[in-house]
N, C-alpha and C positions, 0 to 999 in steps of 0.2 A: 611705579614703585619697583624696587630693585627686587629682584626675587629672593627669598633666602636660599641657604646652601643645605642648610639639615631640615628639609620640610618634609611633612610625614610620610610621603612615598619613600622618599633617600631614606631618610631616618630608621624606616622597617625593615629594608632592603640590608643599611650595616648590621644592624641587631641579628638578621637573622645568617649575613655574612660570617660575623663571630658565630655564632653559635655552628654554623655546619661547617667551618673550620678547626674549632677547637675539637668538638667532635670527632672530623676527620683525622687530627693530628693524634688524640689520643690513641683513637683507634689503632693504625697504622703502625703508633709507638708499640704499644701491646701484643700485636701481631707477630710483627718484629725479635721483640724479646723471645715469647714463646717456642716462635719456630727456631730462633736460635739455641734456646735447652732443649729443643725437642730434638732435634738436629748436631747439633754442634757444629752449623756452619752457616756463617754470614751469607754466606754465595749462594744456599739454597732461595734466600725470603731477595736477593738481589736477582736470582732469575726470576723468580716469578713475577716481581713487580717489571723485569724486563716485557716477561710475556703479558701484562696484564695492560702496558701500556701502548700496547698494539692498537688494538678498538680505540683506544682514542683516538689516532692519528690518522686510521680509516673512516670513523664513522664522521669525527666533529665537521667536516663540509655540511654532512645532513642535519644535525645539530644547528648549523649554522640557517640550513633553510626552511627546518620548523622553526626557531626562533623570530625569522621575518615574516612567518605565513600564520602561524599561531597565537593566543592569546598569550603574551609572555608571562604573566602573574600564573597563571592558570600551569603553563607551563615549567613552571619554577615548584609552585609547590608540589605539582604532581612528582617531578624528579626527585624531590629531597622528601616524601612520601615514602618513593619506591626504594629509597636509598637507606630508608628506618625500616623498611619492612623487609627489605634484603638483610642485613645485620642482625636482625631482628630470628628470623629464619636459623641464619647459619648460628646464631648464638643457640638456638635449641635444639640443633639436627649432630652440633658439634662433639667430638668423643676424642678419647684419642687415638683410637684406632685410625678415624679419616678424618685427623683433624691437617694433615697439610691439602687433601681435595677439599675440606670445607673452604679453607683459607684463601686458596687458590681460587676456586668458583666464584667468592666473596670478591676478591679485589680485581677480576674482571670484572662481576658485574656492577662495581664501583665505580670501575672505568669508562663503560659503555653510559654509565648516567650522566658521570662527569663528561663524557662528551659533548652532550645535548644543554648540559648546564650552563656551561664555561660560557659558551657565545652569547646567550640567551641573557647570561646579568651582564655581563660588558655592553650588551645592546641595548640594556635598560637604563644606561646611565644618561647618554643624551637626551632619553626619551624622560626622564622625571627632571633633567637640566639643561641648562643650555649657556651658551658662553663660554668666559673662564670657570662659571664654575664647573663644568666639566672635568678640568683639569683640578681643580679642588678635590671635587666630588673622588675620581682617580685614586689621590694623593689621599683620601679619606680612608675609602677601600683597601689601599694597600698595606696602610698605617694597623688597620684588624688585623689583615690576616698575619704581619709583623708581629703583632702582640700577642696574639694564639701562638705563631708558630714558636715565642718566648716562653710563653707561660707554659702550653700544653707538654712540651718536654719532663718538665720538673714535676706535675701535677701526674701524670699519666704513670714515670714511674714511680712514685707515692703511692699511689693507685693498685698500679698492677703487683708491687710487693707487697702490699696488707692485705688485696682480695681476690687476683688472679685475673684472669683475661676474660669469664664471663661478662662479671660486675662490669668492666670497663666498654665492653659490647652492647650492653644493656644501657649504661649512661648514654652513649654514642647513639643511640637509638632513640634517646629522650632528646638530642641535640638535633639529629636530624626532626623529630616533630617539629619541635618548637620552631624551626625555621621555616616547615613548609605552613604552622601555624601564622606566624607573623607575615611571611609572604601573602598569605589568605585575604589580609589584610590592607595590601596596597591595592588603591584604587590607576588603573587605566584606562587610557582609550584603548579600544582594540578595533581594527576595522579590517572584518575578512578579504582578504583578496583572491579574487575569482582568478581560472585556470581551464585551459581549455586542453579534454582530453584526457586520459588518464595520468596516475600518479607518475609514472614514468616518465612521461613526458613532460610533466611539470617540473621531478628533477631537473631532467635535460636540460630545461628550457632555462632556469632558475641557475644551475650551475655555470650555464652557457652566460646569460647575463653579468655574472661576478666575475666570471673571468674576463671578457669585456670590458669591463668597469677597471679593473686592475690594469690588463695591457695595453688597452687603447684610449681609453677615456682619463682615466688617471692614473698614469705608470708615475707618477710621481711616489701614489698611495703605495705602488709595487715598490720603489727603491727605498722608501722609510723600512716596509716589513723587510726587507734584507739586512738593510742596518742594522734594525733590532734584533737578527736574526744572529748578523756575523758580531754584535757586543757579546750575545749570550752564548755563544759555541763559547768565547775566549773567556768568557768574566766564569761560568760555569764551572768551567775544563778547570782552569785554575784554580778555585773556591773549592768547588767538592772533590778532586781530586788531589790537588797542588797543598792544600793546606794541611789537613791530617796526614798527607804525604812527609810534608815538610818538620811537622812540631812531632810524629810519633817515630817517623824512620829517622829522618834527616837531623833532630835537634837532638833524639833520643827522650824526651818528654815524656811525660804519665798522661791519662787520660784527663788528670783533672786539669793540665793547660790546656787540650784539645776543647774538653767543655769552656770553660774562660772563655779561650778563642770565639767558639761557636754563638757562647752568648751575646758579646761585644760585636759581632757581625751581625744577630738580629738586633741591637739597640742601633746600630749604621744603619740600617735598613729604615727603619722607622725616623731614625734623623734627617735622615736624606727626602723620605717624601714627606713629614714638614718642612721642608725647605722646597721642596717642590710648591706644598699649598702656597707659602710665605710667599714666592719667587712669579706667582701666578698674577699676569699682569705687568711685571716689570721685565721680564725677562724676553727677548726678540727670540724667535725661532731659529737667525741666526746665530746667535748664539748656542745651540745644542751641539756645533760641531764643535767648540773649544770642552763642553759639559763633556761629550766623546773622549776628544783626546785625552780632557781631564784623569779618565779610567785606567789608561795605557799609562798615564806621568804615573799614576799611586802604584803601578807594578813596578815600575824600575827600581826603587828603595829596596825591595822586597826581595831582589835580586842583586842589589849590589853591598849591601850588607856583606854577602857571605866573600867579599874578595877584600875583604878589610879582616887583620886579625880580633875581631870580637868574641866576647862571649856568646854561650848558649840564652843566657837570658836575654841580653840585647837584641841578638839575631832573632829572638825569640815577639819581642815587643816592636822593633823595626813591623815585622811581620803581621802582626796582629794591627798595627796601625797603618799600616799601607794596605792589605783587605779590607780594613773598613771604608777608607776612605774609598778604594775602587766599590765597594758596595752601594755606602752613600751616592756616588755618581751614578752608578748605572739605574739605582734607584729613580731620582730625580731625570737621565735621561730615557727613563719605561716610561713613565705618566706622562711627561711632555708628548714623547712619541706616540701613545698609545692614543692619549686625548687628540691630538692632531689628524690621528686617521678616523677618529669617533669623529669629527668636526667637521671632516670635508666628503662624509660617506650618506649619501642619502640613506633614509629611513628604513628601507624596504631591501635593502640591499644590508646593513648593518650586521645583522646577524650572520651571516656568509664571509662579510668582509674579517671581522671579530673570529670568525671558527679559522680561517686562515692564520688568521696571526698566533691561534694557540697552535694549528700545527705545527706552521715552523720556529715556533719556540720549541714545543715537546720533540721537534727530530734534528734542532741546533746543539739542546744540553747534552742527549748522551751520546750523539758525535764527540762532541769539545769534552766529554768522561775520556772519552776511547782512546783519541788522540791525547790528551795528556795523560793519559794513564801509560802508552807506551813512552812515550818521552818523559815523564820523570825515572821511572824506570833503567830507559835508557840510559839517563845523566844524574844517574842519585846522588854520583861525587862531586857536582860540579852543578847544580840548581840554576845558578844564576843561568847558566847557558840556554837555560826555557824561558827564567823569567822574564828577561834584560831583553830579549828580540821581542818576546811577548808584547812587552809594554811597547816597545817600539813602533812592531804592526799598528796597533791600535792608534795610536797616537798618528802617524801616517793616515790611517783610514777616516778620523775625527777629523783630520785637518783638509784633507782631500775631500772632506762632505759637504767643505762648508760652503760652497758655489750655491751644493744645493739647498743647505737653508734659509741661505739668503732667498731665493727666486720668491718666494710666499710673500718676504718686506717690500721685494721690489714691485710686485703685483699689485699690493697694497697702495706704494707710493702711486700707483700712477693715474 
């Protein structure tokens, strides 16, 4: 009998995915706000989530190797536990005297849990599925956090204008239970794995293994996490910086096309991985290099708009429909890619392989900030001169992959 796709381990696993997303986004939103009346500057609540994003990018390897050595359900809710009782804290120690050390302690120790998280459910998803629907399952997962991170925007500031930043901490604190509730709830195997020696040397030994596994066993797994690595420096750099760049300096726009914008990028987002679920099955692995270059075609528009005499609104909707559509693609090519190293990464190694992949995503994006941040900058008069090679690279690098997505079909055939 064919397995279903939403059976109740998955099924508790999404429910509680929304819920510590929407949570988290409101949170963050609110945060946000505050420290900027508190403050009057954007740049103070952007460094600290600079500094806050440190610990992730150090710890999630170890994240990675309790996730393969530990009870993962057990390990799930305890995080989204300590992640209610953190917020929990800071919402009643908070003042305004130290309310940016509150704030600040809070969103490291958000980061250090989300370290231990992130691998732990990505390594849960083969272990409650298997097959295509993995790549379903994926394309499930990312379709929530799309939908949070749609709705929680508009909900959070509703929220935080009628009752301020406590209330909003305090919800966020009923979002984290409720997940680490439902998580309580999925049943697994879990089967200890013994270790000789102390803890030390089971990192060692354990880190030593995953790197192994990536350079010499399957460097294939390694050349995928760098593709996804170098889609997300460019599709990132471009998106979070390139765009509000483009519609508030470069069009001269108000905030409320900026919002437009922003929303029509998460409805891309969520279109893109149902078409990933849809696409699941019919689509060859070879195929992902054209799904690549695809990304790179939707920037050139985007960019050659501004050497035609058009209007602000045209250049304006050009723009907004050539990022979604590069969104939609990178969407559908993360799940492909992502389920593909889920698929060829044994069991025991999964958690490690998964904390890799979030790091070099987390140290791809605010590179691809940095670098386009000085380059539009540089060429504010003249846009296209980022976008138009932009898209170019990429499209170059999509087509130059495709050797290696073929190699999976031809293994296959033989």
């Amino acid at each position: 009998m064919e397995q279903r796709l939403f059976t109740r381990n998955f099924t508790l696993l999404v429910l509680g995915q929304v819920s510590s997303l929407f949570g988290n986004y409101i949170l963050r939103l609110a945060l946000s706000m505050y420290v900027l009346e508190a403050t009057g500057s954007a740049a103070v609540f952007a460094g600290i989530l600079s500094i806050a994003i440190i610990p992730s990018i150090l710890l999630s390897p170890l994240g990675g190797i309790l996730a393969d050595r530990m009870d993962k359900r057990n390990l799930m809710a305890g995080l989204d536990a300590l992640s209610g009782i953190s917020v929990l804290c800071a919402a009643v120690f908070l003042s305004a005297e130290n309310a940016l050390v509150v704030i600040s302690v809070l969103l490291v120790a958000l980061s250090v849990l989300g370290a231990f998280e992130t691998p732990t459910v990505q390594a849960c998803i083969p272990q409650m599925l298997s097959g295509d629907h993995i790549i379903r399952g994926n394309a499930v997962v990312n379709q929530a956090a799309s939908v949070s991170c749609l709705i929680a925007p508009l909900s959070g500031g509703v929220m935080y204008a009628a009752f301020g930043l406590k209330p909003i901490m305090f919800a966020s604190v009923v979002c984290f239970f409720v997940t680490a509730l439902l998580e309580c709830l999925i049943r697994m195997d879990y089967r200890p794995r013994g270790h000789r020696g102390n803890i030390l040397s089971m990192v060692k030994a354990d880190f030593a293994d995953s790197v192994r596994f990536l350079t010499k066993e399957r460097p294939d797994i390694m050349k995928m996490l760098c593709l996804a690595a170098l889609s997300r420096f460019f599709v990132m750099g471009i998106t979070l910086v390139g765009l509000p760049f483009i519609v508030r300096t470069v069009l001269g726009l108000d905030a409320q096309y900026y919002g437009g914008a922003e929303s029509a990028l998460a409805v891309a987002v969520i279109v893109g991985s149902m078409a990933a679920g849809l696409l699941t099955g019919k689509m060859k692995s070879g195929r992902l290099a054209y799904v690549l270059a695809a990304i790179g075609v939707c920037i050139i528009p985007a960019g050659a708009v501004f050497l035609f005499p058009t209007g602000v609104i045209t250049r304006y909707a050009v723009n907004v429909i050539a990022f979604c559509g590069m969104q939609a693609a990178i969407s559908i090519f993360s799940i492909f890619a992502v389920s593909m190293i889920q698929q060829n990464t044994p069991d025991h190694l999964l958690g490690k392989v998964m904390a890799y992949t979030s790091v070099i995503t987390m140290c791809a994006q605010p590179a691809g900030q940095m670098v386009y941040g000085v380059l539009f900058d540089r060429f504010c008069g003249a846009v296209w001169l980022v976008l138009i090679p932009t898209g170019a690279v990429v499209c170059v690098i999509g087509l130059s992959a495709a050797g290696f997505f073929r190699k999976p079909e031809e293994k296959r055939a033989m």
